[in-house]
mmCIF file of the protein (N, C-alpha, C, O) and its ligand, coordinates in Angstrom:
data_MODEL
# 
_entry.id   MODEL 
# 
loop_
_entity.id 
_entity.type 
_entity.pdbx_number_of_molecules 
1 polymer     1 
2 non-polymer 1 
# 
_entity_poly.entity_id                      1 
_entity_poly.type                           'polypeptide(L)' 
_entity_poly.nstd_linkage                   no 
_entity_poly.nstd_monomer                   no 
_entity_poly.pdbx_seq_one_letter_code       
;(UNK)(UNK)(UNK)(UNK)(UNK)(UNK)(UNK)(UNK)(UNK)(UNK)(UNK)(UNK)(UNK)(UNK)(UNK)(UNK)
(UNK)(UNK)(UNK)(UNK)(UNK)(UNK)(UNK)(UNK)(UNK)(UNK)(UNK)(UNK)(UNK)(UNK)(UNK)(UNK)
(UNK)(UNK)(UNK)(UNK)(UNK)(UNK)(UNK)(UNK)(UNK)(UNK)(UNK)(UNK)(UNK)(UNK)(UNK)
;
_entity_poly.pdbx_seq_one_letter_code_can   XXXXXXXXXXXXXXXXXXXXXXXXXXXXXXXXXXXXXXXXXXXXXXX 
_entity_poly.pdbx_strand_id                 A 
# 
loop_
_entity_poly_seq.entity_id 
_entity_poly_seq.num 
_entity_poly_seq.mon_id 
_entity_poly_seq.hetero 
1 1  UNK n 
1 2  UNK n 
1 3  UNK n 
1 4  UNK n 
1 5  UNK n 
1 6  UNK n 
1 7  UNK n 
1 8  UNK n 
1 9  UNK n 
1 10 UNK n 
1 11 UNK n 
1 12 UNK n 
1 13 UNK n 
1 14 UNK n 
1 15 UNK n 
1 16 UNK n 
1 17 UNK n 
1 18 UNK n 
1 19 UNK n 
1 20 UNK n 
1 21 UNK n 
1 22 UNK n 
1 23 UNK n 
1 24 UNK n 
1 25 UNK n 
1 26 UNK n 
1 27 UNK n 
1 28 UNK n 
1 29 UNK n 
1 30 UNK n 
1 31 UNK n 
1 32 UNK n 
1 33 UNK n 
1 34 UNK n 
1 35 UNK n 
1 36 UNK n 
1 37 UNK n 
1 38 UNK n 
1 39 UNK n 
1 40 UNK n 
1 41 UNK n 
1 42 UNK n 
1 43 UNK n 
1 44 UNK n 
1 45 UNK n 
1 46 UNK n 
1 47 UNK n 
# 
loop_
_struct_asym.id 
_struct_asym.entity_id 
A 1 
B 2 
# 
loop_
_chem_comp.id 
_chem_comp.type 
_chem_comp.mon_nstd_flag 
UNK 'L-peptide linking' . 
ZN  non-polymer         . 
# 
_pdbx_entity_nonpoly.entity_id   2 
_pdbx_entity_nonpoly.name        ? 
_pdbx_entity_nonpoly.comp_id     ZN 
# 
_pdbx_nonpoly_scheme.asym_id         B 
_pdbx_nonpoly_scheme.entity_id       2 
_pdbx_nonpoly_scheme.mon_id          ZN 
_pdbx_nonpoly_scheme.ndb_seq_num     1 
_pdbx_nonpoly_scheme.pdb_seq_num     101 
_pdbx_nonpoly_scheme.auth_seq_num    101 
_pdbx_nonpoly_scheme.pdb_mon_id      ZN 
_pdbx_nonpoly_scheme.auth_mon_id     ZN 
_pdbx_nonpoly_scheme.pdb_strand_id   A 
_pdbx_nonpoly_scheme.pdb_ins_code    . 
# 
loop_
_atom_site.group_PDB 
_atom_site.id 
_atom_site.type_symbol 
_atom_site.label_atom_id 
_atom_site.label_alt_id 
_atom_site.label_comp_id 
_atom_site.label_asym_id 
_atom_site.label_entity_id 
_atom_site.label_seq_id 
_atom_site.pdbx_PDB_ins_code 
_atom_site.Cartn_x 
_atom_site.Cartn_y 
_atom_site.Cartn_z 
_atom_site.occupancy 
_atom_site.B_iso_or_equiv 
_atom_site.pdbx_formal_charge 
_atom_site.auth_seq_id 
_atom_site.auth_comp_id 
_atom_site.auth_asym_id 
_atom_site.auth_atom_id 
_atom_site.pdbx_PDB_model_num 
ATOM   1   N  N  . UNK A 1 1  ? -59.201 -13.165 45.939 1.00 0.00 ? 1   UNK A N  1 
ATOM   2   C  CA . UNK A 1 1  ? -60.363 -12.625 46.653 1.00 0.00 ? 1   UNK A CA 1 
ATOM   3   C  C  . UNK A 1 1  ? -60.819 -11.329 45.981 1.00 0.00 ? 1   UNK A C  1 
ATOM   4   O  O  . UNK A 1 1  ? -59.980 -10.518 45.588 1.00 0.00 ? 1   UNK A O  1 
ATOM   5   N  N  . UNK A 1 2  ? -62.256 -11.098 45.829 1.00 0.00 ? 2   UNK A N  1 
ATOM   6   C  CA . UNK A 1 2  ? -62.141 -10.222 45.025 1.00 0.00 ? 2   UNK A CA 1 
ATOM   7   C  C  . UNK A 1 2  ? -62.344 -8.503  46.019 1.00 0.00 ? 2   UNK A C  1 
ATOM   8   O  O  . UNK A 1 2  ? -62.412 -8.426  47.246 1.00 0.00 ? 2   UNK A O  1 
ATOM   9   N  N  . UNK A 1 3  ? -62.385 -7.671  45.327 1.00 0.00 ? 3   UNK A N  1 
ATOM   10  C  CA . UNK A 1 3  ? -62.429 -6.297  46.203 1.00 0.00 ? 3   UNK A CA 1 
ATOM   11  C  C  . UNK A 1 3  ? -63.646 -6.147  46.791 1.00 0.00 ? 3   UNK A C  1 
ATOM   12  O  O  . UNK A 1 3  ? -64.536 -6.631  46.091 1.00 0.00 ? 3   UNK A O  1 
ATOM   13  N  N  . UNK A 1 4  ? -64.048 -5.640  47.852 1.00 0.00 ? 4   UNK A N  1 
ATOM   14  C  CA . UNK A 1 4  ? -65.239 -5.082  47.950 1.00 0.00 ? 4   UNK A CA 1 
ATOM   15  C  C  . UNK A 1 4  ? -65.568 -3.533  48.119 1.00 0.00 ? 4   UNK A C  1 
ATOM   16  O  O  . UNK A 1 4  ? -64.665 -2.736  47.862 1.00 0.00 ? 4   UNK A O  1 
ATOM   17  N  N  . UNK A 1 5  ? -66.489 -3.181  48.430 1.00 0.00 ? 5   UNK A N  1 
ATOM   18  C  CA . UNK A 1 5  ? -66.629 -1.641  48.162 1.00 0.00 ? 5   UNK A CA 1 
ATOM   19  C  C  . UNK A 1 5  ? -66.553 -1.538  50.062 1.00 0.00 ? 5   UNK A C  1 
ATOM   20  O  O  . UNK A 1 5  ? -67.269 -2.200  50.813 1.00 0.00 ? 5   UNK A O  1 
ATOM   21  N  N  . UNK A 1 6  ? -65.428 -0.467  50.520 1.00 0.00 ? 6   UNK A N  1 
ATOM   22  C  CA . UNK A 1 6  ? -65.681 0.143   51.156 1.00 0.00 ? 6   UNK A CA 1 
ATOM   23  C  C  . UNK A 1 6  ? -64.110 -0.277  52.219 1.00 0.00 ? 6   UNK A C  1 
ATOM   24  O  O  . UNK A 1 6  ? -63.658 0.313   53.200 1.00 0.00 ? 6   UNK A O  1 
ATOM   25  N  N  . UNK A 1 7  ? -63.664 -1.403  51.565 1.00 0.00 ? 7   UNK A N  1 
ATOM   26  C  CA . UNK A 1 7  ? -62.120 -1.703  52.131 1.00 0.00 ? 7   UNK A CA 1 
ATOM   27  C  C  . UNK A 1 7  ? -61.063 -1.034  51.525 1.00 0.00 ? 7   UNK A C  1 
ATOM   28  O  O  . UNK A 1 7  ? -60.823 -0.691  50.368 1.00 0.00 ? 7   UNK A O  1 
ATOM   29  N  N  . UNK A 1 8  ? -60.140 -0.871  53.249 1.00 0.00 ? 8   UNK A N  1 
ATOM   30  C  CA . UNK A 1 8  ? -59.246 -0.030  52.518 1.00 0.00 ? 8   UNK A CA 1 
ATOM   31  C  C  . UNK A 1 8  ? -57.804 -0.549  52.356 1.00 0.00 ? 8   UNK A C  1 
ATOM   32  O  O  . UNK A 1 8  ? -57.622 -1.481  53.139 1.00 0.00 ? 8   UNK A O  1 
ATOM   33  N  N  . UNK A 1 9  ? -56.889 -0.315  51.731 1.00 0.00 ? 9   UNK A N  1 
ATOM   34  C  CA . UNK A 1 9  ? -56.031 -0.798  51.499 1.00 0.00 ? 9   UNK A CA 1 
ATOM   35  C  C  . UNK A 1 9  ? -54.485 0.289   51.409 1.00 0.00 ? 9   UNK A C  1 
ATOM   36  O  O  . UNK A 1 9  ? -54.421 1.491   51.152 1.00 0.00 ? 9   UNK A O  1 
ATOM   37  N  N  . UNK A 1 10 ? -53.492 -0.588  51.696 1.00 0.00 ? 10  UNK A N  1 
ATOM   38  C  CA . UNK A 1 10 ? -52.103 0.518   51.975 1.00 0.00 ? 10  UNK A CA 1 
ATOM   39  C  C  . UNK A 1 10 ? -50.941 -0.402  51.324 1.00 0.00 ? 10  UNK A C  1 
ATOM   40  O  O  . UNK A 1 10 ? -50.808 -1.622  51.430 1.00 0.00 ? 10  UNK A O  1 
ATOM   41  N  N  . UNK A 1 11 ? -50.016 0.666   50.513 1.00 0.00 ? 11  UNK A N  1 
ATOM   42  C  CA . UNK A 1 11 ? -48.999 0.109   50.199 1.00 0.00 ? 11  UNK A CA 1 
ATOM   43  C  C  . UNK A 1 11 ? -48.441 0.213   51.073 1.00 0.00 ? 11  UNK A C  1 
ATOM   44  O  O  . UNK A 1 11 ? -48.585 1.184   51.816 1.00 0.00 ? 11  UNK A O  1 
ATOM   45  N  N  . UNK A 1 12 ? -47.239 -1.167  51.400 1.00 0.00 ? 12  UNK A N  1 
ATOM   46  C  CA . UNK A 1 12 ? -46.351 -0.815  52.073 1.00 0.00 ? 12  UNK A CA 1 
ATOM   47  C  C  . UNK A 1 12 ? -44.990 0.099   52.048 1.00 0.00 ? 12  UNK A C  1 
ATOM   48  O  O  . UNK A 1 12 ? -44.189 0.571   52.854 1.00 0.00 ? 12  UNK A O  1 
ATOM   49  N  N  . UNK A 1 13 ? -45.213 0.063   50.649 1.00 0.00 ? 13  UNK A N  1 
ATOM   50  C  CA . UNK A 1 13 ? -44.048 0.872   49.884 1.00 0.00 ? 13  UNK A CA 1 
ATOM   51  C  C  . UNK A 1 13 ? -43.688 2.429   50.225 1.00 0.00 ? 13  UNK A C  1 
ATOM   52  O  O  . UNK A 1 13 ? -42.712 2.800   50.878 1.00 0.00 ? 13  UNK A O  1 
ATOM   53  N  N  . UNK A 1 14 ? -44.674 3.240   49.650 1.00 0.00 ? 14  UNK A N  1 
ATOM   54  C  CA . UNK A 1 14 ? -44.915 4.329   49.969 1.00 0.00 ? 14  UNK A CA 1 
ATOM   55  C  C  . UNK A 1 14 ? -45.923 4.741   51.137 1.00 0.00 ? 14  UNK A C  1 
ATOM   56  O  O  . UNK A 1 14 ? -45.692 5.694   51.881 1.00 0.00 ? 14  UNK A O  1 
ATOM   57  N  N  . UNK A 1 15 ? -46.843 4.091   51.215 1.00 0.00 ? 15  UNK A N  1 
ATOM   58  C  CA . UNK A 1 15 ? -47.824 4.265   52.303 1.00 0.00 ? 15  UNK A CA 1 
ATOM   59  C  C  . UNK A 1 15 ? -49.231 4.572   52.108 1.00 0.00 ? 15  UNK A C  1 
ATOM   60  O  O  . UNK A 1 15 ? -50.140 4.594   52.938 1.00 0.00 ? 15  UNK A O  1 
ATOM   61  N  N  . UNK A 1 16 ? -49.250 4.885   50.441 1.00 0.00 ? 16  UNK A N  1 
ATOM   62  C  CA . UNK A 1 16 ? -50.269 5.214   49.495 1.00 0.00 ? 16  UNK A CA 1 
ATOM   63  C  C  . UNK A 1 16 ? -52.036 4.352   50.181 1.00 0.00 ? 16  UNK A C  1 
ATOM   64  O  O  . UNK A 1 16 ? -52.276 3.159   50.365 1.00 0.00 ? 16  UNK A O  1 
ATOM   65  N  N  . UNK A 1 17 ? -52.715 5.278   50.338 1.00 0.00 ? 17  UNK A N  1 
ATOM   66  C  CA . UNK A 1 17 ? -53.807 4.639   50.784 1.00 0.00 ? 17  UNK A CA 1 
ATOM   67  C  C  . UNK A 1 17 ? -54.861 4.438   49.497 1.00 0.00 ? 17  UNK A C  1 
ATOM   68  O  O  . UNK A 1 17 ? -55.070 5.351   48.698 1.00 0.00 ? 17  UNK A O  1 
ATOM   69  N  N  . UNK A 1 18 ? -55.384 3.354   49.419 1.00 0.00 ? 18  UNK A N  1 
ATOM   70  C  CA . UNK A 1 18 ? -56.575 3.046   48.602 1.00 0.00 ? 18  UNK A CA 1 
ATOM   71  C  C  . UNK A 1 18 ? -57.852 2.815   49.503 1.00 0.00 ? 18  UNK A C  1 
ATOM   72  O  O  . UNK A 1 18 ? -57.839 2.337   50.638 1.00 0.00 ? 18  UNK A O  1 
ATOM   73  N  N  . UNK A 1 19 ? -59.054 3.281   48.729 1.00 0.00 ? 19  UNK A N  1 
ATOM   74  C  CA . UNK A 1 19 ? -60.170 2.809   49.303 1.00 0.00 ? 19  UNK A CA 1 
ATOM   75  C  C  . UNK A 1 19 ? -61.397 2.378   47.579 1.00 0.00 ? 19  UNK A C  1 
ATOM   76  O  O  . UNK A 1 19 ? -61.829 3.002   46.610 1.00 0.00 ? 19  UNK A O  1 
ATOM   77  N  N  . UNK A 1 20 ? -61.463 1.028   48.109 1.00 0.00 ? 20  UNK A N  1 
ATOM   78  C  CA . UNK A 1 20 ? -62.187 0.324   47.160 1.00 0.00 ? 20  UNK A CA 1 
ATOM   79  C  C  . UNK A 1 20 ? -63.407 0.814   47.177 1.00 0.00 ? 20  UNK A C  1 
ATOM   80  O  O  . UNK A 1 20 ? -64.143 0.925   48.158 1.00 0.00 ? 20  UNK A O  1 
ATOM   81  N  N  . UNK A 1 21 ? -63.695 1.212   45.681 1.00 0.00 ? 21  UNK A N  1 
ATOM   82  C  CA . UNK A 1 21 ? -64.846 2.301   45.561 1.00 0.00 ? 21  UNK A CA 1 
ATOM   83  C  C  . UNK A 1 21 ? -65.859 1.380   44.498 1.00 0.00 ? 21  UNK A C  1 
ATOM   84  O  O  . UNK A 1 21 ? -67.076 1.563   44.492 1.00 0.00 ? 21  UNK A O  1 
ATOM   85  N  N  . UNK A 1 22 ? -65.089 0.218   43.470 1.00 0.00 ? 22  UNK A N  1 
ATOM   86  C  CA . UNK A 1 22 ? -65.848 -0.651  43.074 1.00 0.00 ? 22  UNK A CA 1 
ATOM   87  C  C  . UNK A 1 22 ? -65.475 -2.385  43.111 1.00 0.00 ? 22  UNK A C  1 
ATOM   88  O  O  . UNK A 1 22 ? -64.424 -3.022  43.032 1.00 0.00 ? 22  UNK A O  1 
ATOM   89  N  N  . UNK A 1 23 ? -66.722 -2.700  43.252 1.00 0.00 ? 23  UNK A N  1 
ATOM   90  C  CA . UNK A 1 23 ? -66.136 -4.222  43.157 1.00 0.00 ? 23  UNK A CA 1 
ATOM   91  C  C  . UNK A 1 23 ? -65.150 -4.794  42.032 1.00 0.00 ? 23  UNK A C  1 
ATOM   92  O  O  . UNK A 1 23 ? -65.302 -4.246  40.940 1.00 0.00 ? 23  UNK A O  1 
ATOM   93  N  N  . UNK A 1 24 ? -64.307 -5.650  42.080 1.00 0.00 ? 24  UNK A N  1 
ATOM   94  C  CA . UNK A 1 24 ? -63.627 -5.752  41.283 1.00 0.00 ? 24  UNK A CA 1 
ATOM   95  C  C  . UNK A 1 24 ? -62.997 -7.155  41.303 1.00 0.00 ? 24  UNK A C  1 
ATOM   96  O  O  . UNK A 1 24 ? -63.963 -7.873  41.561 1.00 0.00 ? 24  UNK A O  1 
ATOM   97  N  N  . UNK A 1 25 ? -61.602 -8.184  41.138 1.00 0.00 ? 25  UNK A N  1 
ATOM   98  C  CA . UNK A 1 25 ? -61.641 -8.985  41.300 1.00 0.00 ? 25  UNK A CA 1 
ATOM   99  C  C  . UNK A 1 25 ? -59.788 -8.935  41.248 1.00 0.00 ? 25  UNK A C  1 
ATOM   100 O  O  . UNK A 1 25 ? -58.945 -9.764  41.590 1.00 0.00 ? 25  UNK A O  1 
ATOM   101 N  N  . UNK A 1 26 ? -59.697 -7.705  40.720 1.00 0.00 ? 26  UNK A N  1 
ATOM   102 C  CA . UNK A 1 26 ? -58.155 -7.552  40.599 1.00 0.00 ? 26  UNK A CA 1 
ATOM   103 C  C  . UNK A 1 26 ? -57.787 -7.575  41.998 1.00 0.00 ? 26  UNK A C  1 
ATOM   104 O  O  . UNK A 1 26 ? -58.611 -7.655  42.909 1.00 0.00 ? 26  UNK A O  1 
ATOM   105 N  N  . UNK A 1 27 ? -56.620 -7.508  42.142 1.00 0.00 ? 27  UNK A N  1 
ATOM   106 C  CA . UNK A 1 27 ? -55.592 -6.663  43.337 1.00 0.00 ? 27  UNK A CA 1 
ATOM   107 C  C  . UNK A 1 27 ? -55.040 -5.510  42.950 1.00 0.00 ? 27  UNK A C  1 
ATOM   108 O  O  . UNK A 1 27 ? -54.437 -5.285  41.901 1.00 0.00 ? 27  UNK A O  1 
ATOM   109 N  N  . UNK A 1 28 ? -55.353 -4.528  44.160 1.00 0.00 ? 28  UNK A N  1 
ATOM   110 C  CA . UNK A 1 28 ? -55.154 -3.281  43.689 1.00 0.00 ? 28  UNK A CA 1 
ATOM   111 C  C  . UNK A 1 28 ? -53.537 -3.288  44.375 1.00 0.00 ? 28  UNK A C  1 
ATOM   112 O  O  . UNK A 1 28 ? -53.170 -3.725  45.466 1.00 0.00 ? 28  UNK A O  1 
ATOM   113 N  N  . UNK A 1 29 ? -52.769 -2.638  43.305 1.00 0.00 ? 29  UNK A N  1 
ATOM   114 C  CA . UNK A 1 29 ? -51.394 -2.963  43.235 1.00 0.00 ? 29  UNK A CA 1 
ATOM   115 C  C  . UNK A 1 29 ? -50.701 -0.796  43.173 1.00 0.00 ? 29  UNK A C  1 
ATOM   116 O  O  . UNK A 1 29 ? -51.192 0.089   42.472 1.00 0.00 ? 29  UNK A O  1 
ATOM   117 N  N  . UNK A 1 30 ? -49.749 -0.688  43.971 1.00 0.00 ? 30  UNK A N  1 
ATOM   118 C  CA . UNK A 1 30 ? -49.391 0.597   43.387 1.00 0.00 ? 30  UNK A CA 1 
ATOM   119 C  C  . UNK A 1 30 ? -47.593 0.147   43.246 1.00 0.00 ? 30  UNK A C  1 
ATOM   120 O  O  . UNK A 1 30 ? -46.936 -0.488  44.071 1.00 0.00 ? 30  UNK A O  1 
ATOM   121 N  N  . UNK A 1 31 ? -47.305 0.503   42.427 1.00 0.00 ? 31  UNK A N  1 
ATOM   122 C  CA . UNK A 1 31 ? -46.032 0.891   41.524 1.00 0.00 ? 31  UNK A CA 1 
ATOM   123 C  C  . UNK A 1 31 ? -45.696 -0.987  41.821 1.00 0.00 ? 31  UNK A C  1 
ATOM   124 O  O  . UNK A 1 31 ? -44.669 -1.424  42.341 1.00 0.00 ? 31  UNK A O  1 
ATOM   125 N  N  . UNK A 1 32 ? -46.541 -1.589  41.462 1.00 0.00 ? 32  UNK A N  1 
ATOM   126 C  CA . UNK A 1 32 ? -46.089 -3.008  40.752 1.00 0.00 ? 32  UNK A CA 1 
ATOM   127 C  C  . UNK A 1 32 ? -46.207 -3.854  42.423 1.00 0.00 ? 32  UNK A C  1 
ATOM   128 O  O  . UNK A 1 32 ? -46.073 -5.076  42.487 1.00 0.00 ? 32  UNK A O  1 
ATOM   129 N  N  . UNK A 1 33 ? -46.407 -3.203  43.385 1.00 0.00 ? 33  UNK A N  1 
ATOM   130 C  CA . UNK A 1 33 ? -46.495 -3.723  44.871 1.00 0.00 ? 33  UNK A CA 1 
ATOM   131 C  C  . UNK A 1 33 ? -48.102 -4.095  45.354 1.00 0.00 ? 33  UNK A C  1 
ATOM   132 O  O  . UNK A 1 33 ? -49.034 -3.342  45.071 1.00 0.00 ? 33  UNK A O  1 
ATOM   133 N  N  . UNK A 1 34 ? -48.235 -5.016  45.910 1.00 0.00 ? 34  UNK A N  1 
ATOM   134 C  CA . UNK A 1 34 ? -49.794 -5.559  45.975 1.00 0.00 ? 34  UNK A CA 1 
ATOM   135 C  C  . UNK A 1 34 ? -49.882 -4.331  47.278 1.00 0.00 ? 34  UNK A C  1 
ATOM   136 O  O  . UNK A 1 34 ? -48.870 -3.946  47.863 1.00 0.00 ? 34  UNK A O  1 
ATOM   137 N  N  . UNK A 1 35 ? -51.087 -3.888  47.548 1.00 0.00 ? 35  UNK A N  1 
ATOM   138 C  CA . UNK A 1 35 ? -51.114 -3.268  48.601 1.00 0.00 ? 35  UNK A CA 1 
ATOM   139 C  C  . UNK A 1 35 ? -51.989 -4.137  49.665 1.00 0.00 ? 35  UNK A C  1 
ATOM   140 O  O  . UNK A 1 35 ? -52.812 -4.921  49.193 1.00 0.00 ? 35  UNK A O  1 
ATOM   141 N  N  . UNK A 1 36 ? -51.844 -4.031  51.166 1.00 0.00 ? 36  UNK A N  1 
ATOM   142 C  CA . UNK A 1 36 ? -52.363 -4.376  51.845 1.00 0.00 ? 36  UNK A CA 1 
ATOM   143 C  C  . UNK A 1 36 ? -53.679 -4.674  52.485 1.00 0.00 ? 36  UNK A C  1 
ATOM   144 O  O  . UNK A 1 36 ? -53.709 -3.616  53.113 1.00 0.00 ? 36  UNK A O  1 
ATOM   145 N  N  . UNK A 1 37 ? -54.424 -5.069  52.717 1.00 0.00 ? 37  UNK A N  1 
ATOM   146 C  CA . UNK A 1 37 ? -56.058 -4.692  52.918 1.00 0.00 ? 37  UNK A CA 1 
ATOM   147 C  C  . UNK A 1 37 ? -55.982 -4.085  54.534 1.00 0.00 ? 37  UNK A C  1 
ATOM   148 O  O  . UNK A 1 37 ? -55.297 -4.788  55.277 1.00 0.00 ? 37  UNK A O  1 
ATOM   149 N  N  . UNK A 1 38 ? -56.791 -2.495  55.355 1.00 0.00 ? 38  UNK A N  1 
ATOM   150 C  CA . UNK A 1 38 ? -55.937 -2.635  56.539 1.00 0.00 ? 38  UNK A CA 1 
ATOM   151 C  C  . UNK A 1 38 ? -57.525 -2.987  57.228 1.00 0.00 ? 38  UNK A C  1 
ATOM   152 O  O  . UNK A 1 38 ? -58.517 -3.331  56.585 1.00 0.00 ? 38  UNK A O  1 
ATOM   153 N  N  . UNK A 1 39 ? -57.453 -2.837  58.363 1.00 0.00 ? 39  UNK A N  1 
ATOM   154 C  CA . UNK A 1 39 ? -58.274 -3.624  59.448 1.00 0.00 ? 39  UNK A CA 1 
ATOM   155 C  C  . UNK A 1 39 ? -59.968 -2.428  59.097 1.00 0.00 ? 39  UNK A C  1 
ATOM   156 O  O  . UNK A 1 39 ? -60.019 -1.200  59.169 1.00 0.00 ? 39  UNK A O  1 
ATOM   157 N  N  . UNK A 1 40 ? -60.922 -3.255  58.795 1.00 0.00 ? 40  UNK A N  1 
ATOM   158 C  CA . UNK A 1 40 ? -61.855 -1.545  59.011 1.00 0.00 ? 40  UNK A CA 1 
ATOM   159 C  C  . UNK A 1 40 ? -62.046 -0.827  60.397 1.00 0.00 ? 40  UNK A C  1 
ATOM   160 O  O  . UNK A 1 40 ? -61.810 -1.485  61.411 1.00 0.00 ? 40  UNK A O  1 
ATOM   161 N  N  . UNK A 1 41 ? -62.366 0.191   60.482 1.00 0.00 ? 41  UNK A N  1 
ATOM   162 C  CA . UNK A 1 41 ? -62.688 1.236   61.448 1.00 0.00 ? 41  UNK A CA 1 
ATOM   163 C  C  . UNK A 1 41 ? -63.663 2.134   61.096 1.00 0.00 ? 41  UNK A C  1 
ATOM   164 O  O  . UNK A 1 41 ? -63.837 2.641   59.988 1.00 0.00 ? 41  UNK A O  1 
ATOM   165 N  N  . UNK A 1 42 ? -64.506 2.359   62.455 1.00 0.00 ? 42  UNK A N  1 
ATOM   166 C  CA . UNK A 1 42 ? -64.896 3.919   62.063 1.00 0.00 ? 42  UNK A CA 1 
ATOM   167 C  C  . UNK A 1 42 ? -64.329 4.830   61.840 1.00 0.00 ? 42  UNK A C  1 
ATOM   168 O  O  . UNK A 1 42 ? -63.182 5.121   62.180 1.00 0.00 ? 42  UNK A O  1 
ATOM   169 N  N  . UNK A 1 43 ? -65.336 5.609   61.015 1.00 0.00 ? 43  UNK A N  1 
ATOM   170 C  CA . UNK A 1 43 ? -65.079 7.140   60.679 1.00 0.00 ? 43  UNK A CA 1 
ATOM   171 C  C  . UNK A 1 43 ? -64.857 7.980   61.904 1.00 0.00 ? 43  UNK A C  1 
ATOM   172 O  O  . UNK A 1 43 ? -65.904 7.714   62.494 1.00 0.00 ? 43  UNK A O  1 
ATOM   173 N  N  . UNK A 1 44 ? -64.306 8.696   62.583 1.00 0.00 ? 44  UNK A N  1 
ATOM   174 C  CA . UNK A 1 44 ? -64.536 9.444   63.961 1.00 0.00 ? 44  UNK A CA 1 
ATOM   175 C  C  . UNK A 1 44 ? -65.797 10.524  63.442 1.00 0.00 ? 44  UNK A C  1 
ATOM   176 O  O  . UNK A 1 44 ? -65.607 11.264  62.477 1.00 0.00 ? 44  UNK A O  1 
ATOM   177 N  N  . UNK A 1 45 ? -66.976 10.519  64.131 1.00 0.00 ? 45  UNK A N  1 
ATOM   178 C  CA . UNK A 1 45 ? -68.060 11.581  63.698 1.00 0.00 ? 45  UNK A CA 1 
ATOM   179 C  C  . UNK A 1 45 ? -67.353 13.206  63.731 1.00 0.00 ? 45  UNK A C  1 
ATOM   180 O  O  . UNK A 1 45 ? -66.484 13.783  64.385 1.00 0.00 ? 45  UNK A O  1 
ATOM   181 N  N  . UNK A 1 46 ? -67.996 13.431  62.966 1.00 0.00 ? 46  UNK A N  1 
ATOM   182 C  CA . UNK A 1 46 ? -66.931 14.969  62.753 1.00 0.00 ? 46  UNK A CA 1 
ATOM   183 C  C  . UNK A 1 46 ? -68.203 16.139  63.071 1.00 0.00 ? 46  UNK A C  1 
ATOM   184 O  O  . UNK A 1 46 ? -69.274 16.291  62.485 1.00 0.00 ? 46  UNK A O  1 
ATOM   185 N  N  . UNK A 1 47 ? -67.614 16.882  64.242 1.00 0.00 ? 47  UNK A N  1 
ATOM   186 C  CA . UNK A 1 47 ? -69.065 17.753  64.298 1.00 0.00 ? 47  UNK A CA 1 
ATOM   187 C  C  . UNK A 1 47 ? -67.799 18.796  64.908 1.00 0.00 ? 47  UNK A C  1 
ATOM   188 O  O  . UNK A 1 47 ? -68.065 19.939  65.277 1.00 0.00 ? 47  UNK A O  1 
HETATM 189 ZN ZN . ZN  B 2 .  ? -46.823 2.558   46.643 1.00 0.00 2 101 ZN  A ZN 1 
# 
């Protein structure tokens, strides 16, 4: 599946958060571990 822009993703390993900034087709992997895709959410508005 390929990446899309704006999903985010977590190793389970360390806990390392990714956020897919370009499309792509890889799996974004940290220290050789696929990372997770996690559920989206809002931003909480920040005022
Ligand atoms: Zn990791």
């Amino acid at each position: 599946m390929a990446n899309e822009i704006g999903k985010r993703y977590e190793c389970v390993e360390c806990g390392a958060l990714y956020l897919v900034v370009k499309r792509g087709g890889g799996t974004i992997e940290c220290h050789g571990v696929p990372a997770v895709q996690q559920a989206a959410k809002q931003l909480p508005s920040s005022d």
